[in-house]
DRENDRENVO-968966 format. One record per residue (C-alpha): residue number from 1; residue in three letters; chain; x negated, y, z. Coordinates in Angstrom, 2 decimals. Layout:
N
NUM/Ala/A/X/Y/Z .
...
***
This chain:
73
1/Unk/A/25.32/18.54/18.89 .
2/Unk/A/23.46/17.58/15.71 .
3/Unk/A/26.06/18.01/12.15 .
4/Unk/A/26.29/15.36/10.04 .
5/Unk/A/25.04/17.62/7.25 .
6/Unk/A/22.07/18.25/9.19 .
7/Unk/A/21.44/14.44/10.04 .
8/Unk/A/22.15/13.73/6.41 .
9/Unk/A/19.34/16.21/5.50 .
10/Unk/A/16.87/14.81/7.87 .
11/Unk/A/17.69/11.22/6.42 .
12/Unk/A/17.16/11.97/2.96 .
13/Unk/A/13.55/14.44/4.05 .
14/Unk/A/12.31/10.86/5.93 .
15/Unk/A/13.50/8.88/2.89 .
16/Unk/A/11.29/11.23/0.85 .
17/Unk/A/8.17/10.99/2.92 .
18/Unk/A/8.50/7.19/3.23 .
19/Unk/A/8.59/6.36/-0.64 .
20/Unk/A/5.74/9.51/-0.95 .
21/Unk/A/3.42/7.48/1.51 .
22/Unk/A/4.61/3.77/-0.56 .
23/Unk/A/3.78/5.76/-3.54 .
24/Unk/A/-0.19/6.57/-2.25 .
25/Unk/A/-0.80/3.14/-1.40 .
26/Unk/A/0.19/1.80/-4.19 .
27/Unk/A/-1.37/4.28/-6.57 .
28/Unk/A/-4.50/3.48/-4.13 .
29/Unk/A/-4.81/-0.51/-4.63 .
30/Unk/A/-3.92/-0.01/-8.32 .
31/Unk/A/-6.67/2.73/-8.95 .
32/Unk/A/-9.07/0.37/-7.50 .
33/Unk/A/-8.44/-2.48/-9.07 .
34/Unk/A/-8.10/-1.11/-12.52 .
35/Unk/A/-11.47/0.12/-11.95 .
36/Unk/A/-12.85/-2.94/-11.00 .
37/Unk/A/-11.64/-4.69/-14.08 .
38/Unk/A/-13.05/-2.60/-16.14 .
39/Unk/A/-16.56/-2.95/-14.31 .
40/Unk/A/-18.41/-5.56/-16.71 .
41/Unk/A/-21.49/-6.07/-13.67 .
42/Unk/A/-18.63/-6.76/-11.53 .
43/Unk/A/-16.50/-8.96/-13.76 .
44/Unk/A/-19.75/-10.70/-14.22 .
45/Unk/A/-20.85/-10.86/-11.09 .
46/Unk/A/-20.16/-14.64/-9.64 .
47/Unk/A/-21.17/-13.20/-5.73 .
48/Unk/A/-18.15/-10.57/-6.84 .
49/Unk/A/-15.88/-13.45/-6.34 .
50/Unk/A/-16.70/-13.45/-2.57 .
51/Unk/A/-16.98/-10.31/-1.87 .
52/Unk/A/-12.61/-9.88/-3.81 .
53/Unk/A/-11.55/-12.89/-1.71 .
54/Unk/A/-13.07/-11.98/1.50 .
55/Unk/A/-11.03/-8.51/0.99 .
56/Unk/A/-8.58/-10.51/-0.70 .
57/Unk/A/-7.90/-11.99/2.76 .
58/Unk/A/-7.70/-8.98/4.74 .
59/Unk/A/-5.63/-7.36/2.56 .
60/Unk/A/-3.14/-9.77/2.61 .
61/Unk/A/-3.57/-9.76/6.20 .
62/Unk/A/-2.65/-6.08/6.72 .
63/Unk/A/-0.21/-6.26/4.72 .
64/Unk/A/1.82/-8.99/6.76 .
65/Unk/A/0.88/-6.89/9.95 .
66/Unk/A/2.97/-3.79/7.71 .
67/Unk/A/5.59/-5.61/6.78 .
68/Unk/A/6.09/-7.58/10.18 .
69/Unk/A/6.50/-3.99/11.76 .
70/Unk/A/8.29/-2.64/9.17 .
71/Unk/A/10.88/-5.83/9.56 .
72/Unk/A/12.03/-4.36/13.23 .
73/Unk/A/14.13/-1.18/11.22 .
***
């Protein structure tokens, strides 16, 4: 029989490692995109535009597929 101070613990480790992983991907996108903006030959760069809202796309796409599973909890 688990204790509730044990489940308790294992809540709060999994609560840890969730925001940790949120945490990377967001420190991820925002690295990048910082970056970017502070590229002048990409900034100036009208094929850039393609190439941002082709991945633009995807990303957002991903990021419904996250969420969508993520919805079920």
């Amino acid at each position: 029989m688990i204790k509730l101070k044990d489940m308790l613990k294992e809540s709060t480790d999994v609560f840890d490692y969730n925001e940790m992983v949120i945490e990377e991907m967001q420190d991820e996108v925002n690295g990048y995109t910082k970056s970017w903006l502070k590229n002048d030959r990409i900034m100036e760069e009208s094929y850039a535009y393609k190439v941002l809202k082709k991945y633009d796309k995807l990303l957002a796409v991903l990021m419904k597929k996250c969420d969508k599973e993520l919805q079920r909890f």
